[in-house]
C-alpha positions in Angstrom: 196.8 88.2 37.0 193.4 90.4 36.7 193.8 93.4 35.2 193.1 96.8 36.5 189.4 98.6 35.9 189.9 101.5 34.4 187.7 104.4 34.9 186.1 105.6 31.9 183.9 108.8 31.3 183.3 110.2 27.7 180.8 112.8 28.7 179.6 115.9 31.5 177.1 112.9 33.5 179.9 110.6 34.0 182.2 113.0 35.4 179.2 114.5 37.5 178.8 111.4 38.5 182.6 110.5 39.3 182.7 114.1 40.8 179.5 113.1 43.9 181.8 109.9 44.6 184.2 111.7 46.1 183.1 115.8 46.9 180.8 117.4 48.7 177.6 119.1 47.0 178.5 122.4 48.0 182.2 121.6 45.9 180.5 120.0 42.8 178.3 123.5 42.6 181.1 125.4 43.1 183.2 123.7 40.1 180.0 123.7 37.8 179.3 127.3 39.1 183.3 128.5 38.1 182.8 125.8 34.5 179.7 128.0 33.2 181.2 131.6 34.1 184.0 130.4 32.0 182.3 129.3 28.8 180.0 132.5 29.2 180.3 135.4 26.5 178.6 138.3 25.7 178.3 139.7 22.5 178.4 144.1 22.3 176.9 146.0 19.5 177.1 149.7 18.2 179.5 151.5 17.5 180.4 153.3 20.8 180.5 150.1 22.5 182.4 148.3 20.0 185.2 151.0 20.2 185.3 151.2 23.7 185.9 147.4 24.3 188.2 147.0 21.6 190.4 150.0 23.3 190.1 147.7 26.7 193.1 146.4 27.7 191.2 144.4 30.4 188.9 143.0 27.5 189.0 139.5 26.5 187.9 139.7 22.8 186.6 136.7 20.9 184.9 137.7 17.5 184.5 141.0 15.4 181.8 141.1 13.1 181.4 144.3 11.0 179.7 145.8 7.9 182.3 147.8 5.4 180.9 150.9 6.5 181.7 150.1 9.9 185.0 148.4 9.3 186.0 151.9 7.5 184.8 153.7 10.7 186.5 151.4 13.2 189.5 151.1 11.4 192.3 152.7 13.5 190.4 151.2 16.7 190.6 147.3 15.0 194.3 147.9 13.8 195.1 148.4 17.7 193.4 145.4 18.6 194.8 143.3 16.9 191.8 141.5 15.9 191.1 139.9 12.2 187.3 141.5 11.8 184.6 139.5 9.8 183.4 141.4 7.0 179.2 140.8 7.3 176.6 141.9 4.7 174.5 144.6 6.4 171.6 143.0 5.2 172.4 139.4 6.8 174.5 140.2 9.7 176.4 137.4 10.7 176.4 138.3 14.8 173.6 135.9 16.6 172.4 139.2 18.0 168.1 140.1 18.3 167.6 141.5 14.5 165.9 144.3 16.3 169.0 145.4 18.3 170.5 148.8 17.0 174.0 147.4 15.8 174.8 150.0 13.6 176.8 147.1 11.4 179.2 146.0 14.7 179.2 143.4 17.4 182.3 142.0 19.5 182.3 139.1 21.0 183.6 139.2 24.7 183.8 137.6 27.6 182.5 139.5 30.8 184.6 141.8 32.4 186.1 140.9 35.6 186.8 144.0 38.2 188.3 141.8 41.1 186.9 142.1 44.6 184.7 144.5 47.1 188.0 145.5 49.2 190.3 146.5 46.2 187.5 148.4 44.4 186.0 150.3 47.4 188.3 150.8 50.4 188.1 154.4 51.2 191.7 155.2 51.5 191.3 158.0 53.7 189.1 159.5 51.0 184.9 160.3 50.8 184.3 157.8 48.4 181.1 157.1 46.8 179.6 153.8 45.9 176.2 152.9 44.4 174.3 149.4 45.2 171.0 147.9 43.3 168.5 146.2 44.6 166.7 144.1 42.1 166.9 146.5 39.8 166.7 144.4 36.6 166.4 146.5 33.7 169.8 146.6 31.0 168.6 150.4 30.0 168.8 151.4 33.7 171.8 149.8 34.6 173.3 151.1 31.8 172.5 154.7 32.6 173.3 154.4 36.0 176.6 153.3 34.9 177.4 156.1 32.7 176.2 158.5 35.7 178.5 156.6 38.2 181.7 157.5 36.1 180.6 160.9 35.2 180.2 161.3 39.1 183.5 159.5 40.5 181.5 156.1 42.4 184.4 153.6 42.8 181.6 151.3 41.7 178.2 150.2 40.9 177.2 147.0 43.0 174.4 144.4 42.2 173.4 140.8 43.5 174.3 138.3 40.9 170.5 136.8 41.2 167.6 139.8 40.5 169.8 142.2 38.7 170.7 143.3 34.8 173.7 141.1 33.9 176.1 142.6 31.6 174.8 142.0 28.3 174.7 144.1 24.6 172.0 146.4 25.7 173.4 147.2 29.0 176.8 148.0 27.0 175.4 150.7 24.4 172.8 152.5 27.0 176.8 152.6 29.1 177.6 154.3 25.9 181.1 153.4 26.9 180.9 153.5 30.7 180.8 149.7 31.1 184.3 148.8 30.2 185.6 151.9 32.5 183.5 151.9 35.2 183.2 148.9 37.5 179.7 146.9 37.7 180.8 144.4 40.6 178.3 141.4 41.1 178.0 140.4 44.2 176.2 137.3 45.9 174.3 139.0 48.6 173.8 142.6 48.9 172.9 142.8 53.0 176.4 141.0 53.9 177.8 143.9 51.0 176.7 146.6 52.7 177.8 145.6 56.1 181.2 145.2 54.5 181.5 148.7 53.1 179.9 150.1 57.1 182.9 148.6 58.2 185.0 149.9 55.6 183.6 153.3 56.9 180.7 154.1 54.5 177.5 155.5 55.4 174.5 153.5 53.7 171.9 156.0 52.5 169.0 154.2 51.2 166.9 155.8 48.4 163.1 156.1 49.6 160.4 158.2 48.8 159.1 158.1 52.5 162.6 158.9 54.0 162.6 160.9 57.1 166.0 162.9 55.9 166.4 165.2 52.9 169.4 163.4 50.8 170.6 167.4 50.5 171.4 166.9 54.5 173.1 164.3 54.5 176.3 165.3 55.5 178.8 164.7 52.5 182.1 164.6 54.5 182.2 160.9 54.8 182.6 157.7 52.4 179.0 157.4 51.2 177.0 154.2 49.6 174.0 155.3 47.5 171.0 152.2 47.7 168.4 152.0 45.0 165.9 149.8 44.7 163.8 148.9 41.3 161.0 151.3 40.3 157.8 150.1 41.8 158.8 147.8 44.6 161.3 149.9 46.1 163.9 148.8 48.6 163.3 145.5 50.2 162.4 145.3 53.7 166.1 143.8 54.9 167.6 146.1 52.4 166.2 148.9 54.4 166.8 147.5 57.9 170.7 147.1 56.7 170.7 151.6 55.8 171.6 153.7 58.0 169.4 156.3 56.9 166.3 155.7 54.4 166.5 159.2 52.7 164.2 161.2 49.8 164.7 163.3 46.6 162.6 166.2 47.8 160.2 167.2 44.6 159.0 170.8 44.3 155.2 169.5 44.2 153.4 166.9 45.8 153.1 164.3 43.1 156.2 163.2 40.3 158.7 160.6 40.7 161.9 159.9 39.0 163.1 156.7 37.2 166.0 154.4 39.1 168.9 156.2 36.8 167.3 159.4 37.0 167.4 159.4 40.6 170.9 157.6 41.1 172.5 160.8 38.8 170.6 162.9 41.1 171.6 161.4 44.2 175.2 161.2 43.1 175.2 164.9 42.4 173.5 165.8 45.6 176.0 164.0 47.6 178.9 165.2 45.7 182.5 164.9 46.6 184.2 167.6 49.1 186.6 168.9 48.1 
């Protein structure tokens, strides 16, 4: 009697391989897509940040590594955690962080936080909401800012295209100075098909541009509202401001000066406000 074959795979090529036998390429992508978001961490540094995510409840926390001096400092915040911290020698921290990063003698390991979907996060519900998209605006520093300006302001949420955007990452976390683990940073895959999802949610899509025929001050504010910034030089994309309703400016008092991307999101989000 012949026996069996058994199939045999003892590394990622041979189940790639078993995996195109039988699935689509769209499915494999898909599984190897979902298999890398899961083994992805990031590791936070600094003090403020390192607080704020071990006081997350919505964290998933891998590795503390601390100095004494910061040990001491976080100590009631590490006792809540739960976590065991690794003690580090300030002068050989242990973290695989840039040796240039700004630590202050703390890094967490974590893995990214995960804010659920468009719908949940930004329905209206019968109130003037206020959301703020990105358009390949890349820089950690100035996602970070505009983060921490978003939850001073009330936005339900900062939105950004997985591909051409600041993924969540140490440097985003301390410019956040804490805004990162409470405010949501949603990636999206494309930003056009976002936007016409929050128009039919009821939003109003103001696009930030210095050429833009309306004042933002007159735009009127009793209304769900979604602010849309594009990076500092380029601008808006073309399809990005075909998919506005209104391209709008920050009117300057003289004719020259420009503002930074953060600068002008905390701007816009106080110009638009929310009625009361």
């Amino acid at each position: 009697m012949k026996t069996p074959t058994r199939l045999r795979f003892s590394a990622p090529d041979d189940l790639d391989q078993l995996m195109k036998q039988k699935k689509p390429t769209w499915v494999i992508q898909k599984e190897r897509d979902r298999r890398a978001a899961a083994a992805e961490t990031v590791w936070l540094f600094g003090l403020h940040a390192v607080r704020d995510a071990l006081a997350n409840p919505m964290r998933e926390r891998l590795r503390l590594v601390v100095t004494k001096n910061a040990a001491d400092r976080l100590a009631e915040d590490i006792a809540k955690s739960g976590m065991e911290p690794e003690i580090s020698d300030p002068r050989k921290f242990a973290a695989p962080i840039d040796p240039q990063s700004v630590h202050q003698g703390a890094a967490l390991e974590v893995k990214p936080l995960d804010w659920g979907n468009l719908t949940d996060l930004c329905a209206p519900r019968g109130q003037n909401a206020r959301v703020v998209l990105l358009d390949r605006v890349t820089d950690p520093h100035n996602v970070g800012a505009i983060l921490r300006s978003a939850e001073v302001f009330g936005a339900r949420a900062v939105i950004a295209p997985h591909r051409h955007s600041a993924p969540e990452t140490g440097a985003l976390a301390k410019t956040a100075s804490g805004a990162l683990e409470r405010q949501p940073y949603l990636r999206i895959k494309n930003l056009a098909t976002t936007m016409e999802a929050l128009r039919e949610m009821g939003y109003h899509l103001v696009g930030l541009d210095a050429t833009g025929e309306t004042s933002l001050q007159d735009i009127s504010q009793d209304q769900p509202i979604a602010l849309v910034l594009g990076a500092e030089g380029p601008g808006l994309r073309d399809k990005t401001k075909e998919t506005c309703d209104t391209l709008a400016r920050i009117d300057a008092a003289g004719a020259f000066g420009s503002l930074n991307v953060s600068n002008a999101a905390a701007v816009s989000l106080y110009a638009v406000g929310r009625p009361s």
